[in-house]
BAPAZA-838323 format. One line per 3 residues: number of its first residue (from 1); for each residue z, y, x of N, C-alpha, C. Coordinates in steps of 0.1 Angstrom, whole numbers, plus 5000, padded with zeros to 4 digits. Layout:
BAPAZA-838323
NUM> Z,Y,X,Z,Y,X,Z,Y,X; ...
END
This chain:
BAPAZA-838323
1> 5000,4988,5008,5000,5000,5000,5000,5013,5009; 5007,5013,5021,5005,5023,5029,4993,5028,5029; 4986,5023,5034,4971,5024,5034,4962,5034,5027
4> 4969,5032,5013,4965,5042,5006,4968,5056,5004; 4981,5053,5011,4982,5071,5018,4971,5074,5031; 4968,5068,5036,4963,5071,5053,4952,5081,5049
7> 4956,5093,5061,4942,5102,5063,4937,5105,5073; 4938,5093,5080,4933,5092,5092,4921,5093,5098; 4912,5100,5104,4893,5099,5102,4889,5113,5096
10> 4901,5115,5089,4894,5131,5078,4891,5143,5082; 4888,5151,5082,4885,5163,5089,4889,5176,5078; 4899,5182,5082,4910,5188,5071,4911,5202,5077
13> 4909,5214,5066,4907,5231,5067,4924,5228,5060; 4928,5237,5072,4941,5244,5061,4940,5257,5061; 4938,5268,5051,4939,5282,5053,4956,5287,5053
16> 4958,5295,5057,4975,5300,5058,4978,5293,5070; 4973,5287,5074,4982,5275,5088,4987,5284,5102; 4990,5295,5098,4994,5302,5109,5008,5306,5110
19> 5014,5300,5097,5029,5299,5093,5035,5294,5083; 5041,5293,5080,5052,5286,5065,5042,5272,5068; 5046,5273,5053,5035,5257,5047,5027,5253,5053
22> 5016,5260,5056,5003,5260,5060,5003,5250,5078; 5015,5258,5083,5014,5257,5095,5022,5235,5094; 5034,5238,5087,5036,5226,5080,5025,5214,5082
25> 5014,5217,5069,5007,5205,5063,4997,5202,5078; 4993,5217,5084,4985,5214,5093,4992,5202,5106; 5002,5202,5108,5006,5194,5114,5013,5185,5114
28> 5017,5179,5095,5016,5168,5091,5000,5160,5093; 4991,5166,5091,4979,5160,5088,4976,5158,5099; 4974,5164,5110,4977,5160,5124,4983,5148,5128
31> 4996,5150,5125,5001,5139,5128,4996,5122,5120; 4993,5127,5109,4984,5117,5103,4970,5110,5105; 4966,5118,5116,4952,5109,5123,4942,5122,5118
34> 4946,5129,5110,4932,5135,5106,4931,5151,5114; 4918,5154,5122,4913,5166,5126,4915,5182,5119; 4923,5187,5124,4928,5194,5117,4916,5209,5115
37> 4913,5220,5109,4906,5231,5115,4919,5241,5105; 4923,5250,5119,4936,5255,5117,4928,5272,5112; 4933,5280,5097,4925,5288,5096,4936,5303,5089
40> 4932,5313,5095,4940,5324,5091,4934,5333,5100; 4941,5350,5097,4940,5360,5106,4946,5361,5117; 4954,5350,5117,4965,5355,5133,4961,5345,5143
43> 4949,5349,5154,4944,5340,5158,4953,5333,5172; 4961,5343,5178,4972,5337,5190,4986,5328,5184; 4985,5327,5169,4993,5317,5164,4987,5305,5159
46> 4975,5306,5154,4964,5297,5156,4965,5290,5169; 4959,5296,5178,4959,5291,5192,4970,5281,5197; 4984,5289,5195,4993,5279,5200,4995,5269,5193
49> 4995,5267,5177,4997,5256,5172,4983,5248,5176; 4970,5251,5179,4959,5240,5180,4966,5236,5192; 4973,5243,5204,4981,5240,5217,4986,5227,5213
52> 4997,5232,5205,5006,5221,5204,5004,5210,5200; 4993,5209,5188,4989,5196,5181,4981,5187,5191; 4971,5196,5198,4969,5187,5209,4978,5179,5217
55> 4989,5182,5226,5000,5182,5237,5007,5166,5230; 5003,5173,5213,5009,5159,5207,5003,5145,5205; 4990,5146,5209,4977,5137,5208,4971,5141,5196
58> 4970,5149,5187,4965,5148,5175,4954,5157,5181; 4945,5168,5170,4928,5167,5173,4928,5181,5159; 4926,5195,5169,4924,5209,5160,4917,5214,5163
61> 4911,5226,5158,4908,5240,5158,4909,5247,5153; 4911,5260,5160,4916,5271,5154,4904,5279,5150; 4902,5288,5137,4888,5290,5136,4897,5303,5128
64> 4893,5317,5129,4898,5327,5124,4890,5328,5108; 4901,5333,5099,4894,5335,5088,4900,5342,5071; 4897,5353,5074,4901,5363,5064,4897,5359,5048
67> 4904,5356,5042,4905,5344,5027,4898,5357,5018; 4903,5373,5019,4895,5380,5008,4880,5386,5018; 4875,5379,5026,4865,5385,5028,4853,5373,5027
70> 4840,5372,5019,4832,5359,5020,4824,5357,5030; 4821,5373,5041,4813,5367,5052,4821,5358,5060; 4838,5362,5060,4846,5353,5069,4847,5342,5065
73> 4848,5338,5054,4848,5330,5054,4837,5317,5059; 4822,5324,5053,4810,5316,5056,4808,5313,5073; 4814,5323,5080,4816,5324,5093,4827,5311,5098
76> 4832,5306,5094,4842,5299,5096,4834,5285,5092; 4833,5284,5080,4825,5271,5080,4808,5269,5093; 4804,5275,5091,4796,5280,5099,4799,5272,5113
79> 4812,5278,5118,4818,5275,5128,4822,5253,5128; 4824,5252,5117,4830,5240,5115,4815,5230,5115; 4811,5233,5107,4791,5227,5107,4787,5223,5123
82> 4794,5239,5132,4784,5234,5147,4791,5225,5155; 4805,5226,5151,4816,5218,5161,4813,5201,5156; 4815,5200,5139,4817,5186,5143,4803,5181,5127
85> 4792,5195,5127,4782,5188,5121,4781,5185,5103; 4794,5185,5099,4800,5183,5085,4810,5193,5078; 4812,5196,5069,4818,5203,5059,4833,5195,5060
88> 4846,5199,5060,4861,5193,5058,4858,5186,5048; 4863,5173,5045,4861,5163,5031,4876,5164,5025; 4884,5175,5028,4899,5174,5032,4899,5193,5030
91> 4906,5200,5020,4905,5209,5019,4919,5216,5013; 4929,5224,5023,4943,5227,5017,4938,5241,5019; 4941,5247,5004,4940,5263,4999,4954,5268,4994
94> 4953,5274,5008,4970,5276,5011,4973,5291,5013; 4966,5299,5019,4966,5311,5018,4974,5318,5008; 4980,5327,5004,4991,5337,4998,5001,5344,5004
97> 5003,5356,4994,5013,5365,4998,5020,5367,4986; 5031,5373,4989,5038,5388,4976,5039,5397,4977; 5043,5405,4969,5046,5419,4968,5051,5422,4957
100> 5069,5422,4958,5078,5427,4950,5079,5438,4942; 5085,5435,4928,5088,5450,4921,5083,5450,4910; 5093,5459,4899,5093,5460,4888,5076,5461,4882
103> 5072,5456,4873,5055,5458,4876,5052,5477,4867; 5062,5482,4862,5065,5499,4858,5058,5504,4871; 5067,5500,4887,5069,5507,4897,5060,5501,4909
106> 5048,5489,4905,5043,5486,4915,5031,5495,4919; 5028,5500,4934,5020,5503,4938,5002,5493,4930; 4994,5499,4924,4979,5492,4924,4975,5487,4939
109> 4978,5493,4950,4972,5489,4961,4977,5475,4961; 4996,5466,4965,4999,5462,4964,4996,5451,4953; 4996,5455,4941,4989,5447,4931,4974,5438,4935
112> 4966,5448,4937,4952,5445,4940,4953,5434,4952; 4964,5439,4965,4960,5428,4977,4968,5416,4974; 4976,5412,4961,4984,5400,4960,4968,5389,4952
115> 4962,5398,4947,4953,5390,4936,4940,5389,4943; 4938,5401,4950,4926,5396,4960,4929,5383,4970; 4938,5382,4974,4946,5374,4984,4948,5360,4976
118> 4957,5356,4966,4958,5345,4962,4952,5343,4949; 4945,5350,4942,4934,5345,4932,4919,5345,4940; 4914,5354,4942,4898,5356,4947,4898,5344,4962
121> 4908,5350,4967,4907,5339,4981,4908,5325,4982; 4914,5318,4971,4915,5309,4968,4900,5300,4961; 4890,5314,4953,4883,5309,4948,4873,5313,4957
124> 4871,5324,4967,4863,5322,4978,4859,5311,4985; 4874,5305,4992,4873,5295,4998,4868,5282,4994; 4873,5281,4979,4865,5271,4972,4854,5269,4970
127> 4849,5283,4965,4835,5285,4966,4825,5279,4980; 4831,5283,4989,4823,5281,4999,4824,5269,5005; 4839,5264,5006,4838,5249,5013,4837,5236,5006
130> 4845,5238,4992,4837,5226,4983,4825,5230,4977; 4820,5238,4980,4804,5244,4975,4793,5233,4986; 4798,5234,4999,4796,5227,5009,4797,5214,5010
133> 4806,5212,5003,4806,5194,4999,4794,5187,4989; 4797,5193,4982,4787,5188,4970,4775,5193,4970; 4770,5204,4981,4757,5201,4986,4753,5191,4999
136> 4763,5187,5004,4761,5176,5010,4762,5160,5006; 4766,5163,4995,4768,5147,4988,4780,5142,4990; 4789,5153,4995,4802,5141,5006,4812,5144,4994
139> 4817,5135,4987,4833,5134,4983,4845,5139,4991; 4851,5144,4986,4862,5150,4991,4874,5150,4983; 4879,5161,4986,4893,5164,4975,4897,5179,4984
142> 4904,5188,4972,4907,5201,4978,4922,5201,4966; 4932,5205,4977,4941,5211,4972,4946,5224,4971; 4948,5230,4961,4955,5244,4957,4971,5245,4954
145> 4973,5252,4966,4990,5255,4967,4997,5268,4957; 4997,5268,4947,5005,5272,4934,5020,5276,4937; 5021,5277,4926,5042,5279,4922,5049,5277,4913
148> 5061,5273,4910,5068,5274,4902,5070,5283,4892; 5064,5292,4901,5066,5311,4892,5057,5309,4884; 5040,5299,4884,5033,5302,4873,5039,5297,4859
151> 5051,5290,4861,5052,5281,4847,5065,5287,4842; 5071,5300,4848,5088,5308,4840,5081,5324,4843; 5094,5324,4841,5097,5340,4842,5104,5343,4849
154> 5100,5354,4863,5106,5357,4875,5108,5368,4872; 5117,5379,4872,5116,5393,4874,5112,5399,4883; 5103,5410,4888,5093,5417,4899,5086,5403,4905
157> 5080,5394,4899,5070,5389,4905,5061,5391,4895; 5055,5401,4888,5046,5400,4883,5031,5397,4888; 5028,5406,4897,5014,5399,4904,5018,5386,4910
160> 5029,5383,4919,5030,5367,4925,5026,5359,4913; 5036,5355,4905,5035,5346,4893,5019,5351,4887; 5014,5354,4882,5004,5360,4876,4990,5354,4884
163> 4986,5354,4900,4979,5352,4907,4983,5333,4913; 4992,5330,4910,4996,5317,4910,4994,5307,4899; 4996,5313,4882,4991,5310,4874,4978,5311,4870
166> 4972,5321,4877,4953,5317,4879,4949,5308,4884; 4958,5307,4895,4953,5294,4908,4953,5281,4900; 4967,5279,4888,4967,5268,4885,4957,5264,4878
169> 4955,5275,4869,4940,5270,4859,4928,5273,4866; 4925,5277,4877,4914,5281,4884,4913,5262,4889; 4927,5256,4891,4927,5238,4897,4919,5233,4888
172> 4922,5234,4876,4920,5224,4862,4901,5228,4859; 4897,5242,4864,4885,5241,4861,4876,5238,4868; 4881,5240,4884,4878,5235,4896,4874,5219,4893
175> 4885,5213,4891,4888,5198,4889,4873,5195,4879; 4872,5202,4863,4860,5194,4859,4847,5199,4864; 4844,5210,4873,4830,5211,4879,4832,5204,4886
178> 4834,5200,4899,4834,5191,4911,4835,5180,4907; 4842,5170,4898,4843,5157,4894,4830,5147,4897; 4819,5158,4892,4805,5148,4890,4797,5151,4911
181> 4805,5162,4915,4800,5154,4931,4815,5146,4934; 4822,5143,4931,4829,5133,4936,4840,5142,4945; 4841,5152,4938,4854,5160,4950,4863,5162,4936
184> 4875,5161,4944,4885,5160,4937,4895,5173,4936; 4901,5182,4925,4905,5191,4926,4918,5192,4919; 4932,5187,4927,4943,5197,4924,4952,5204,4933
187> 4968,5205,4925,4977,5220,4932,4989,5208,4936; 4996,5216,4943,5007,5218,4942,5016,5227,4941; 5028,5231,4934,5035,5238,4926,5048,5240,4935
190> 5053,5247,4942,5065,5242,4952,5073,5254,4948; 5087,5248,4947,5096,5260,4942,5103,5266,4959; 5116,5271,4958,5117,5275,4972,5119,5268,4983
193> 5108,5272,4989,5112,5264,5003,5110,5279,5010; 5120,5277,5023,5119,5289,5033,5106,5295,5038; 5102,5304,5038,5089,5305,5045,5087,5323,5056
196> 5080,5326,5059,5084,5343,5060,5079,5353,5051; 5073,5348,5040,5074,5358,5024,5089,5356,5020; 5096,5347,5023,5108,5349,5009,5120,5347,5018
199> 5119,5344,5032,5135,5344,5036,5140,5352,5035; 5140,5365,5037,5152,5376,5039,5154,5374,5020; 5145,5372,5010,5156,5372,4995,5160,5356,4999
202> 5162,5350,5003,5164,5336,4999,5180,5337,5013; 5181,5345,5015,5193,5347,5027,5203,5358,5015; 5197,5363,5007,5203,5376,5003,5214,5377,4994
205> 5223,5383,4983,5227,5383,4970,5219,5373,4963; 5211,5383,4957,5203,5376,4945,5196,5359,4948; 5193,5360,4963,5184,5346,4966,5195,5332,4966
208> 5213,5334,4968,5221,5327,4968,5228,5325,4954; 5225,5339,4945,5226,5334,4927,5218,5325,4924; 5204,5324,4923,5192,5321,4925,5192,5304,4926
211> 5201,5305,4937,5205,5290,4939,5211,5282,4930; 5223,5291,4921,5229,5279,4914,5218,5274,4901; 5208,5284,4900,5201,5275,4889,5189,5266,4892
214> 5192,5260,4905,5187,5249,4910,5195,5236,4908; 5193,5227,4901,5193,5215,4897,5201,5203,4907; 5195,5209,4921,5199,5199,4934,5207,5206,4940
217> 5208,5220,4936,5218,5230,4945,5211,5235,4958; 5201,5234,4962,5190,5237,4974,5182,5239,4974; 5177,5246,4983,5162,5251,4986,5153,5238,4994
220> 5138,5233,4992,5134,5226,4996,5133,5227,5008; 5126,5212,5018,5127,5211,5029,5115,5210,5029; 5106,5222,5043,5091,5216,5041,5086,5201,5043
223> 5093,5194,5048,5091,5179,5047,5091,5171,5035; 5099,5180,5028,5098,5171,5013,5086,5173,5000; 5076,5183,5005,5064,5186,5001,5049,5176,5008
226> 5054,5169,5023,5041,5156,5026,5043,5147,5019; 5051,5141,5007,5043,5132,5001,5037,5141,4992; 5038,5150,4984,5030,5153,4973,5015,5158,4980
229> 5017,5159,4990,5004,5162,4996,4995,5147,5000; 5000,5140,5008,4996,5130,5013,4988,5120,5002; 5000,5122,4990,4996,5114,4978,4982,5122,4971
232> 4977,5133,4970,4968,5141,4964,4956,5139,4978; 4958,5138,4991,4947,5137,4999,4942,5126,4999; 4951,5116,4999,4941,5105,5000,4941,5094,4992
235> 4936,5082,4988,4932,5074,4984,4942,5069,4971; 4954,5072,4976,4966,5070,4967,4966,5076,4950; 4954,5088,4956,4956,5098,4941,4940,5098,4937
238> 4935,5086,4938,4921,5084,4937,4913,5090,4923; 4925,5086,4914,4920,5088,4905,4931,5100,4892; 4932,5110,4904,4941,5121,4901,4931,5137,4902
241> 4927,5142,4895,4920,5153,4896,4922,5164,4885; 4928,5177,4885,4929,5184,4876,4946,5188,4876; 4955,5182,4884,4964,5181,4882,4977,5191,4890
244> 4989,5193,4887,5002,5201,4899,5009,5192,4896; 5014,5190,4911,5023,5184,4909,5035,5193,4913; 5051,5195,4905,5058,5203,4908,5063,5197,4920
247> 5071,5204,4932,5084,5200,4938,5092,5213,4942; 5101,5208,4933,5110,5225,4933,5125,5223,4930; 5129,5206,4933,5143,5201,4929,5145,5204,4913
250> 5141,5206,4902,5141,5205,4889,5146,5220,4885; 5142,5228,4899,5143,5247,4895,5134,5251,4882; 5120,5244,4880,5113,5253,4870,5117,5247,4854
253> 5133,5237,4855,5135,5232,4840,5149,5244,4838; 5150,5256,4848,5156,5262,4846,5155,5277,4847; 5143,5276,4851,5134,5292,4853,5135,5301,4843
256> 5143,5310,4843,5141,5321,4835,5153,5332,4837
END
């Protein structure tokens, strides 16, 4: 049954991989046999983690790439095409930000770059690298990293929650175009885990109230987010498409 986790051979885009999560899954999947292509704006954080994954025997690159912009993007695939010839069959859409505040007193600029950032960039990247799949014929699967926030009520996360809640139904519609080339499309939904968007609230007053209406009493561990990944990348969730899976210790049965 292992087996049916393994993603060993795959050739896997993580966008965000230059920190939190991103940097995470990229070097779970690494450590899982599969070729990692490490993707974001911060190219000397890039660098050191393709460093590292190598040092550890695993197999990256780092390829710079700005999620609200489509030349960068195509630029990046581009990049991926000449190195190893093929499109990622393995696609983690990971990229996001926030920006707090009463939505009365939120800056538009602020507004605009949470939704250009995790709605449009999400469907950029989709656009372009499972666009890339299914003109190649090649089956795949792409995951969309979501939140907890799209399914409650957070106070000042209006744009977060709001551009996370697109993402989810952006999965499910994702999910029925791609079905018929054979790529597979869901999310995962992760409630708090530490990252550098939310530590200083998750250290704070409010981020330690916050806590008691957590179910487990804790904030997740990013380790406890590789199986829901592992299980959606490969073989395991064969016949899983359209779907979030939550992991948030049973926070969103108390969200509000």
């Amino acid at each position: 049954m292992a087996d049916r986790f393994a993603v060993a051979g795959r050739l896997a885009l993580v966008t965000g991989a230059s920190s939190g999560l991103g940097q995470h899954f990229a070097r779970l999947l690494a450590a899982e046999g599969a070729t990692v292509i490490l993707a974001a704006r911060r190219m000397p954080r890039l660098q050191a983690l393709e460093a590292e994954i190598r040092s550890d025997g695993g197999q990256a690159l780092a390829v710079e790439m700005d999620v609200t912009d489509a030349s960068s993007i195509q630029a990046a695939l581009d990049t991926v095409l000449h190195a190893f010839g093929t499109p990622p069959d393995l696609i983690i859409n990971n990229s996001g930000l926030s920006r707090e505040g009463f939505f009365t007193r939120m800056e538009e600029a602020d507004f605009d770059l949470v939704m250009d950032t995790n709605v449009k960039g999400v469907w950029l990247v989709a656009r372009t690298f499972a666009g890339a799949l299914a003109k190649a014929g090649k089956p795949g699967c792409m995951i969309n990293i979501a939140s907890i926030t799209a399914r409650g009520v957070s106070q000042t996360l209006t744009a977060y929650s709001a551009s996370k809640a697109a993402c989810e139904h952006m999965t499910r519609i994702m999910a029925v175009e791609m079905a018929r080339y054979g790529v597979r499309v869901n999310a995962i939904g992760p409630g708090y885990f530490e990252t550098e968007i939310n530590d200083t609230f998750l250290a704070s007053g409010e981020g330690q109230k916050m806590l008691t209406r957590i179910p487990m009493r804790r904030f997740g561990e990013h380790e406890e987010l590789s199986g829901a990944l592992l299980l959606l990348a490969s073989e395991a969730g064969s016949y899983m498409t359209g779907t979030t899976l939550i992991v948030d210790g049973g926070h969103s049965l108390n969200l509000l």
